[in-house]
The first five atom37 places (N, CA, C, CB, O) and aatype in JSON, in Angstrom:
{
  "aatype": [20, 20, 20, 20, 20, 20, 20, 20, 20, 20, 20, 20, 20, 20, 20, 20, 20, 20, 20, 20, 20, 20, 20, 20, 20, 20, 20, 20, 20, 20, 20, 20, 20, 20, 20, 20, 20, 20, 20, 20, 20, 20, 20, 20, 20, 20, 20, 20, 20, 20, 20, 20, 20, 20, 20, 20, 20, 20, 20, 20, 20, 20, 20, 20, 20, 20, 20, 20, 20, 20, 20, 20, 20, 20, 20, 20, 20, 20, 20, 20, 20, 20, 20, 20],
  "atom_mask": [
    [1, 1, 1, 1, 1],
    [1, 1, 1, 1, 1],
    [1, 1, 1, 1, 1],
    [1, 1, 1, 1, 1],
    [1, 1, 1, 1, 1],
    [1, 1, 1, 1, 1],
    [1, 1, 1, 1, 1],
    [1, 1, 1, 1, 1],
    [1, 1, 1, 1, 1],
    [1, 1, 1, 1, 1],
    [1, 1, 1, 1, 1],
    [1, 1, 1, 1, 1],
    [1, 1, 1, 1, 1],
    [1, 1, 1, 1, 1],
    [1, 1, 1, 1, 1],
    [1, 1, 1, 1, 1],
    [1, 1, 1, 1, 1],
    [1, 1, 1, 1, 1],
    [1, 1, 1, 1, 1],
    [1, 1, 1, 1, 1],
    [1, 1, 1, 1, 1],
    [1, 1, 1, 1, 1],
    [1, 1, 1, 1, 1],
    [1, 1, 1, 1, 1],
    [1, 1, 1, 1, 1],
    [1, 1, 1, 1, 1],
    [1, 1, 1, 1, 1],
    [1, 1, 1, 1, 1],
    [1, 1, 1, 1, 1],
    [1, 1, 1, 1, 1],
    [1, 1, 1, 1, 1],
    [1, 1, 1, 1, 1],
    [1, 1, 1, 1, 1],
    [1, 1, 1, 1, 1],
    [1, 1, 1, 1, 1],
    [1, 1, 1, 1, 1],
    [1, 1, 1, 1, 1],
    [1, 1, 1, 1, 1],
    [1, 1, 1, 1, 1],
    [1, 1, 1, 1, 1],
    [1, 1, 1, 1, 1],
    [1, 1, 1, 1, 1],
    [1, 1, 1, 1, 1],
    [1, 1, 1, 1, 1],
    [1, 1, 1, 1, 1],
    [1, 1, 1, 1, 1],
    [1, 1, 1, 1, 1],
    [1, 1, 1, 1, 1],
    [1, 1, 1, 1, 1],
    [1, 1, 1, 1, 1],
    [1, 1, 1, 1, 1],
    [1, 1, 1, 1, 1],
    [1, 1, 1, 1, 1],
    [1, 1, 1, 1, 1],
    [1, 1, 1, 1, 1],
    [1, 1, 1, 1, 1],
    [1, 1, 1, 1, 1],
    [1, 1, 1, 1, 1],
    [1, 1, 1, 1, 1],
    [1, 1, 1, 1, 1],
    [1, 1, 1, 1, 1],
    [1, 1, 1, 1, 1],
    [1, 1, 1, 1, 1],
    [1, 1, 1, 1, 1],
    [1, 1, 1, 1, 1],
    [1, 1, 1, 1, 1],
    [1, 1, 1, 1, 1],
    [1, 1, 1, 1, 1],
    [1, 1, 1, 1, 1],
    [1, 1, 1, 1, 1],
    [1, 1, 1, 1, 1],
    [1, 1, 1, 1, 1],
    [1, 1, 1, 1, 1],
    [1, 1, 1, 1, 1],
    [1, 1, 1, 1, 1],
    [1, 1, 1, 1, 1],
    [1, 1, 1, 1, 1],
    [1, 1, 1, 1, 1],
    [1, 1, 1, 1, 1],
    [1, 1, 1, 1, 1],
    [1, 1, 1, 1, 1],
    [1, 1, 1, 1, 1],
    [1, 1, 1, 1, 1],
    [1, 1, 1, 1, 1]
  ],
  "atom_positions": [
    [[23.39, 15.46, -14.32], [22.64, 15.41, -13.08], [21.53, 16.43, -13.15], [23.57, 15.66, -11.86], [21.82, 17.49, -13.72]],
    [[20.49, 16.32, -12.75], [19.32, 16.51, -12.66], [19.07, 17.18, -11.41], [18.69, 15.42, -12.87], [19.63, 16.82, -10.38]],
    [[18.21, 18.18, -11.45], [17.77, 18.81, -9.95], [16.13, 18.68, -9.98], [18.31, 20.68, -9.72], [15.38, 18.96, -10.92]],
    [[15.66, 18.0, -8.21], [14.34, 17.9, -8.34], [13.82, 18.87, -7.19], [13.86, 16.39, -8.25], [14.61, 19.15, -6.29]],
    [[12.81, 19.29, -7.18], [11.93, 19.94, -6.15], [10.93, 19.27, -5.09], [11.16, 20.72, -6.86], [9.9, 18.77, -5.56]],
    [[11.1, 19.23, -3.94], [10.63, 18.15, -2.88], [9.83, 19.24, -1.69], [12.2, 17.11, -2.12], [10.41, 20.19, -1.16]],
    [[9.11, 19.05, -1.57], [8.52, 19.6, -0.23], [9.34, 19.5, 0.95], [7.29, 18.91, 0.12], [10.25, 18.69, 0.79]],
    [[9.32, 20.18, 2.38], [10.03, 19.97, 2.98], [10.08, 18.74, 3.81], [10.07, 20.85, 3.37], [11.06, 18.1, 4.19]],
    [[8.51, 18.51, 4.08], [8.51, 16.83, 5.01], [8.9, 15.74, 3.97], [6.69, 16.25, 5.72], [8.91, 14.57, 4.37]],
    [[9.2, 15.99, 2.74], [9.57, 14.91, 1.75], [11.06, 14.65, 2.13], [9.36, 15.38, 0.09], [11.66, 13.62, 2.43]],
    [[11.43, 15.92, 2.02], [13.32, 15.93, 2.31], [13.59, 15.32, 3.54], [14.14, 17.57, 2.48], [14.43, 14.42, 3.63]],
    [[12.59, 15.95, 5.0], [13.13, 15.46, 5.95], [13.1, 13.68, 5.83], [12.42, 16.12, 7.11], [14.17, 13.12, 6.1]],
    [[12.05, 12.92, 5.49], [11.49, 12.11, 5.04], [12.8, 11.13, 4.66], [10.53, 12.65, 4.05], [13.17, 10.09, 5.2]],
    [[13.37, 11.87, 3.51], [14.56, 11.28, 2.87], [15.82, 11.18, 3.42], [14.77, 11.86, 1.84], [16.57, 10.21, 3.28]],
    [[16.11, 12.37, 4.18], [17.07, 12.56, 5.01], [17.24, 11.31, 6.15], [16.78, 13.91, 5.58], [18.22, 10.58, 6.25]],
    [[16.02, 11.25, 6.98], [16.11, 10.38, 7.97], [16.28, 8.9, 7.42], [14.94, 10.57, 8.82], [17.08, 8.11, 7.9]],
    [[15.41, 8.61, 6.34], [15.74, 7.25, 5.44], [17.45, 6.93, 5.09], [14.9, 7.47, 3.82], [18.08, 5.89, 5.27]],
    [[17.95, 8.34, 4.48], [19.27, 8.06, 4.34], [19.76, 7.72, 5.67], [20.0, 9.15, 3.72], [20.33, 6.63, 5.75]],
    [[19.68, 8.33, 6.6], [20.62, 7.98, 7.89], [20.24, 6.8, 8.53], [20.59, 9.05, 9.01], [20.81, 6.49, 9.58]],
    [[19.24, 5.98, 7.97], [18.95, 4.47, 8.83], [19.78, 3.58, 7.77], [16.95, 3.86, 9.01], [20.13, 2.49, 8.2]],
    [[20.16, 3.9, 6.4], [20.94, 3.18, 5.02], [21.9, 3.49, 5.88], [20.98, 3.75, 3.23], [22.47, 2.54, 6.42]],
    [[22.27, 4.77, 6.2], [24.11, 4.65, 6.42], [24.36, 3.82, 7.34], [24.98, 5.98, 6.91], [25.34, 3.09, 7.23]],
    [[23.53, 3.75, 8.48], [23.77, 3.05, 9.96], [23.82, 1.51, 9.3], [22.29, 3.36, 11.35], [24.76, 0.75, 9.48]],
    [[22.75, 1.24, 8.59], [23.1, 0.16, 8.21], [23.68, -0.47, 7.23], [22.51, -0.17, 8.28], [23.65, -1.69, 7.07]],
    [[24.28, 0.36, 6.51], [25.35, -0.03, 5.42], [26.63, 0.08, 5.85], [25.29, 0.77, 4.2], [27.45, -0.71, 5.38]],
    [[27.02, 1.02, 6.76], [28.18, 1.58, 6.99], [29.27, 2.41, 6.09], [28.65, 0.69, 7.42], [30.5, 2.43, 5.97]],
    [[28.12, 3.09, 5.51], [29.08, 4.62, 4.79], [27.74, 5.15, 4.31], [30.55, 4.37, 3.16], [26.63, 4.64, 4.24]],
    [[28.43, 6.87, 3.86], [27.56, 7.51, 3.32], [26.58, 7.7, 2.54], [27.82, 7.85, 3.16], [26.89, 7.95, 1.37]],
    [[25.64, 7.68, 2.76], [24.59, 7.6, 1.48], [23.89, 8.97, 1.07], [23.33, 6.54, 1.84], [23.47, 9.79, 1.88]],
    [[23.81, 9.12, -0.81], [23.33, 10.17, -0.89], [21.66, 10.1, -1.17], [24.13, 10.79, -1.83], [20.99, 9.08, -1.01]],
    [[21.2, 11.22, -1.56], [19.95, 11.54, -1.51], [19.77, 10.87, -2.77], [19.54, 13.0, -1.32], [18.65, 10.35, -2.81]],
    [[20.41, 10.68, -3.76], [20.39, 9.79, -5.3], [20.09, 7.79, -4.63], [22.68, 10.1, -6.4], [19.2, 6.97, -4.87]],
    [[21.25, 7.76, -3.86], [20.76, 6.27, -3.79], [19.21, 5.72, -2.93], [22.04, 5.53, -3.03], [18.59, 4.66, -3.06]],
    [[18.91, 7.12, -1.91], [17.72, 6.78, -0.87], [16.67, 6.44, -1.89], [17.21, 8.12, 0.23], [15.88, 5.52, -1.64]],
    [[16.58, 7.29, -3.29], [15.81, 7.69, -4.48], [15.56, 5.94, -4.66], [16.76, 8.77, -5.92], [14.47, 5.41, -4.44]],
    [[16.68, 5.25, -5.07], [17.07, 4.35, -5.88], [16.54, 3.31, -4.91], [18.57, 4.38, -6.35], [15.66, 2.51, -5.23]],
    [[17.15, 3.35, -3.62], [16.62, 1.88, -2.71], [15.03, 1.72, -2.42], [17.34, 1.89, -1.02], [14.39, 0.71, -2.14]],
    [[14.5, 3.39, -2.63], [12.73, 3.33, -2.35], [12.32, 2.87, -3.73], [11.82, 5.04, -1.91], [11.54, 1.92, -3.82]],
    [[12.67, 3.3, -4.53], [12.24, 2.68, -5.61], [12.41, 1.12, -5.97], [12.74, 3.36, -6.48], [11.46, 0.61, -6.55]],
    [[13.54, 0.33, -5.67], [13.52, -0.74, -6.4], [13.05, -1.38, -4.4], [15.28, -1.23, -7.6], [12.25, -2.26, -4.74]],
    [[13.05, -1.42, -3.57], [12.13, -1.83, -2.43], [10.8, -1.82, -3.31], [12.12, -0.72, -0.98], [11.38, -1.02, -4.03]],
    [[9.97, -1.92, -3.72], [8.68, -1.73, -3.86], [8.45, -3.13, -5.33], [8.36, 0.22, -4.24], [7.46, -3.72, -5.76]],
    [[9.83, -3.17, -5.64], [9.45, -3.93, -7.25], [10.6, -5.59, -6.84], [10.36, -2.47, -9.27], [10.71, -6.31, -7.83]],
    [[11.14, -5.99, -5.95], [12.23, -6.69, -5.45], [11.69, -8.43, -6.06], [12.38, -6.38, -3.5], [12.47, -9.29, -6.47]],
    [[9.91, -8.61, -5.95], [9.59, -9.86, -6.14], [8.54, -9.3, -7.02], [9.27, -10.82, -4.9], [7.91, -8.44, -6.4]],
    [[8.31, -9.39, -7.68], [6.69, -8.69, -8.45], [5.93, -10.12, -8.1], [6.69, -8.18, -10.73], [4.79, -10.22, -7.64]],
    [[6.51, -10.81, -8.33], [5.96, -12.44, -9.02], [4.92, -12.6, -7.44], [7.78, -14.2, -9.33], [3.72, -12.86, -7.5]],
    [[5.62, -12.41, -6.19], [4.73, -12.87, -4.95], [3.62, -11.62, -5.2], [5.67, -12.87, -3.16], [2.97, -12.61, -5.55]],
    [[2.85, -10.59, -5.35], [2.47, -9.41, -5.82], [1.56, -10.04, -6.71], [3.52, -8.45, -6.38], [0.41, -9.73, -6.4]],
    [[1.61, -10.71, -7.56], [0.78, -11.34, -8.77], [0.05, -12.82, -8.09], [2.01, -11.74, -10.28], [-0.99, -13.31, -8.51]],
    [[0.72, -13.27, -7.14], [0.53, -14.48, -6.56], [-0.86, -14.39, -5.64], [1.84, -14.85, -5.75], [-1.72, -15.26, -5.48]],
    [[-0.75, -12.78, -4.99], [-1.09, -12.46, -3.81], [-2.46, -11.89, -4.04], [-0.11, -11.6, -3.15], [-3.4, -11.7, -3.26]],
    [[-2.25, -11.55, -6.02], [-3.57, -10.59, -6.22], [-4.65, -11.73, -6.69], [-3.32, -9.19, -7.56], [-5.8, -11.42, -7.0]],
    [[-4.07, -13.34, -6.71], [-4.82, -13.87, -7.49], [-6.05, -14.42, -6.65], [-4.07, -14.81, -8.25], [-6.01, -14.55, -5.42]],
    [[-7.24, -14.75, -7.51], [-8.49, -14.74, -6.89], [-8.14, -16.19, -6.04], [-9.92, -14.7, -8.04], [-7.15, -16.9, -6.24]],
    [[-9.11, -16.39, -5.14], [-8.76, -17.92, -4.11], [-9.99, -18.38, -4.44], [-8.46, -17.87, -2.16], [-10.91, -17.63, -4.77]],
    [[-10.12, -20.01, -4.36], [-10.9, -20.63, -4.4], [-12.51, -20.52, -4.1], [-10.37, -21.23, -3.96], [-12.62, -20.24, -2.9]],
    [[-13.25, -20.58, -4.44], [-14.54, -20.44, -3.3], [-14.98, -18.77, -3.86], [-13.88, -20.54, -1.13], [-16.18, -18.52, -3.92]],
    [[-14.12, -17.84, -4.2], [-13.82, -16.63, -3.83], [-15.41, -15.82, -4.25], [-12.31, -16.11, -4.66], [-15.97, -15.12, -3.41]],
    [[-15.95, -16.02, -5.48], [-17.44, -16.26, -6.04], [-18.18, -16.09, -5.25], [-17.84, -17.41, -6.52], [-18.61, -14.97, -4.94]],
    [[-18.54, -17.24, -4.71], [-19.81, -17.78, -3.83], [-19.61, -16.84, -2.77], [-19.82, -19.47, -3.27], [-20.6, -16.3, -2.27]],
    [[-18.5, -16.58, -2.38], [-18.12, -16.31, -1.05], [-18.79, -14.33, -1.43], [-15.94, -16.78, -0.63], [-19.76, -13.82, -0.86]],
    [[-18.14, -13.81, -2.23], [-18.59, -12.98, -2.62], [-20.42, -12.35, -2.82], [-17.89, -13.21, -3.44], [-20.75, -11.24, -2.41]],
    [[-21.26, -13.2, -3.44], [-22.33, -13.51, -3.72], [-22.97, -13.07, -2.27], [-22.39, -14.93, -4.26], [-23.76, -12.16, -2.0]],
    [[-22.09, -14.45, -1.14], [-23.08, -14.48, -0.12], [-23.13, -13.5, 0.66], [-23.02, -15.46, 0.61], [-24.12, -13.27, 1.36]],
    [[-21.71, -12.54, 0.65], [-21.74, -11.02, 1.41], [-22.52, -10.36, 0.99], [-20.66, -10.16, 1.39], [-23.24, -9.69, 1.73]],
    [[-22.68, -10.32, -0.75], [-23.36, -8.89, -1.35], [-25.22, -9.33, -0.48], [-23.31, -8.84, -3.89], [-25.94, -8.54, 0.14]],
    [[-25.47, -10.77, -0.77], [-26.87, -10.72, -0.45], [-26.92, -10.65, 1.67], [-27.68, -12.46, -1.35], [-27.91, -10.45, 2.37]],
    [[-25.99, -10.79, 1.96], [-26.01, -10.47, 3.15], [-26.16, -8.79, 3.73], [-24.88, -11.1, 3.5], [-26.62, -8.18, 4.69]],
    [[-25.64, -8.6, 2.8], [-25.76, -6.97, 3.17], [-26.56, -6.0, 2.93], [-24.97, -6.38, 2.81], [-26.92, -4.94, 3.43]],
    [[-26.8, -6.81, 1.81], [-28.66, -5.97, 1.07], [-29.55, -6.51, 2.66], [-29.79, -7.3, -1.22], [-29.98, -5.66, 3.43]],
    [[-29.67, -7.82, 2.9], [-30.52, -8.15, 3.91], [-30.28, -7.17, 5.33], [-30.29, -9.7, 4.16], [-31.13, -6.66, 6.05]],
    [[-28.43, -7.11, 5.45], [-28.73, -5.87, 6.7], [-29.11, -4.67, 6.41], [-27.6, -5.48, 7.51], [-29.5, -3.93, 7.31]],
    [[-29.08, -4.26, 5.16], [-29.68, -2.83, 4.66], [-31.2, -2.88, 5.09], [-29.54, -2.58, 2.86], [-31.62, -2.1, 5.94]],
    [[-31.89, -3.67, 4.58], [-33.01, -3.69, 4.56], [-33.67, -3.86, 6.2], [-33.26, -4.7, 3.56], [-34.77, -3.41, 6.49]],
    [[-32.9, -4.48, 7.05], [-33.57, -4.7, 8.16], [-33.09, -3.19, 8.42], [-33.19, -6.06, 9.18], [-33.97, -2.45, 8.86]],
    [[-31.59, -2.51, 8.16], [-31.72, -1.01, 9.08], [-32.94, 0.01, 8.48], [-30.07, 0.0, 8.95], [-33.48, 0.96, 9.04]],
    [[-33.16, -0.55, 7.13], [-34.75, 0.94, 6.81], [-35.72, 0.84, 7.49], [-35.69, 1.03, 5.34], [-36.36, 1.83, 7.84]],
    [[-36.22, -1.11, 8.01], [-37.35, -1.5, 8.49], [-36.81, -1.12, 9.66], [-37.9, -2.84, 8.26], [-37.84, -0.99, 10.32]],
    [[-35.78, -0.81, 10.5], [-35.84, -0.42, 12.15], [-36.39, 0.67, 12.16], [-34.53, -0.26, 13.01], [-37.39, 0.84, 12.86]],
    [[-35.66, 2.1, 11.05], [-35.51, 3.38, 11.17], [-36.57, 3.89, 10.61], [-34.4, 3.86, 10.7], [-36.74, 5.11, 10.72]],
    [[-37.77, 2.89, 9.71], [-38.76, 3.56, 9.24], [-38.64, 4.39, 8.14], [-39.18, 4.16, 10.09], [-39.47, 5.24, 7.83]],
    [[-37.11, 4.0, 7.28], [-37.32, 4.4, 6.47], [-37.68, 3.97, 4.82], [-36.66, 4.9, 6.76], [-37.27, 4.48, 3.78]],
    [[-38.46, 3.01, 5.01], [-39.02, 2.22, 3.8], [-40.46, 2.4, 4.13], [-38.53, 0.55, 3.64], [-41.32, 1.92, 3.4]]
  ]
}
């Protein structure tokens, strides 16, 4: 077993996490499993994560038409402010 060093709002952090596991597990939980449930919470589906990052249809154009949209509001705020 291993000893780690945590800040104190980290511990409280962990502490209170453990006590919503126990309530809802119904027994004790240590500061090793809170470790373990935050960690594998985050990795449970990767596959929807990969699904979610993928580009959508259209996504291009759609892109394109913001960037030139925004140069155009740039340009009208220099021509308000006088600074062009």
């Amino acid at each position: 077993m291993s000893t780690i060093s945590v800040t104190k709002d980290v511990k409280e952090a962990l502490l209170r996490i453990a006590s919503e596991l126990q309530t809802r597990w119904g027994r004790r939980v240590d500061l090793n499993e809170v470790i373990r449930y935050l960690i594998n919470k985050g990795v449970k589906k990767p596959d929807l994560l990969d699904k979610a990052c993928e580009p959508i249809e259209g996504f291009g154009e759609a892109y394109k038409e913001l960037k030139e949209e925004r140069r155009k509001d740039e340009e009208r705020a220099f021509r308000k402010f006088g600074l062009r």
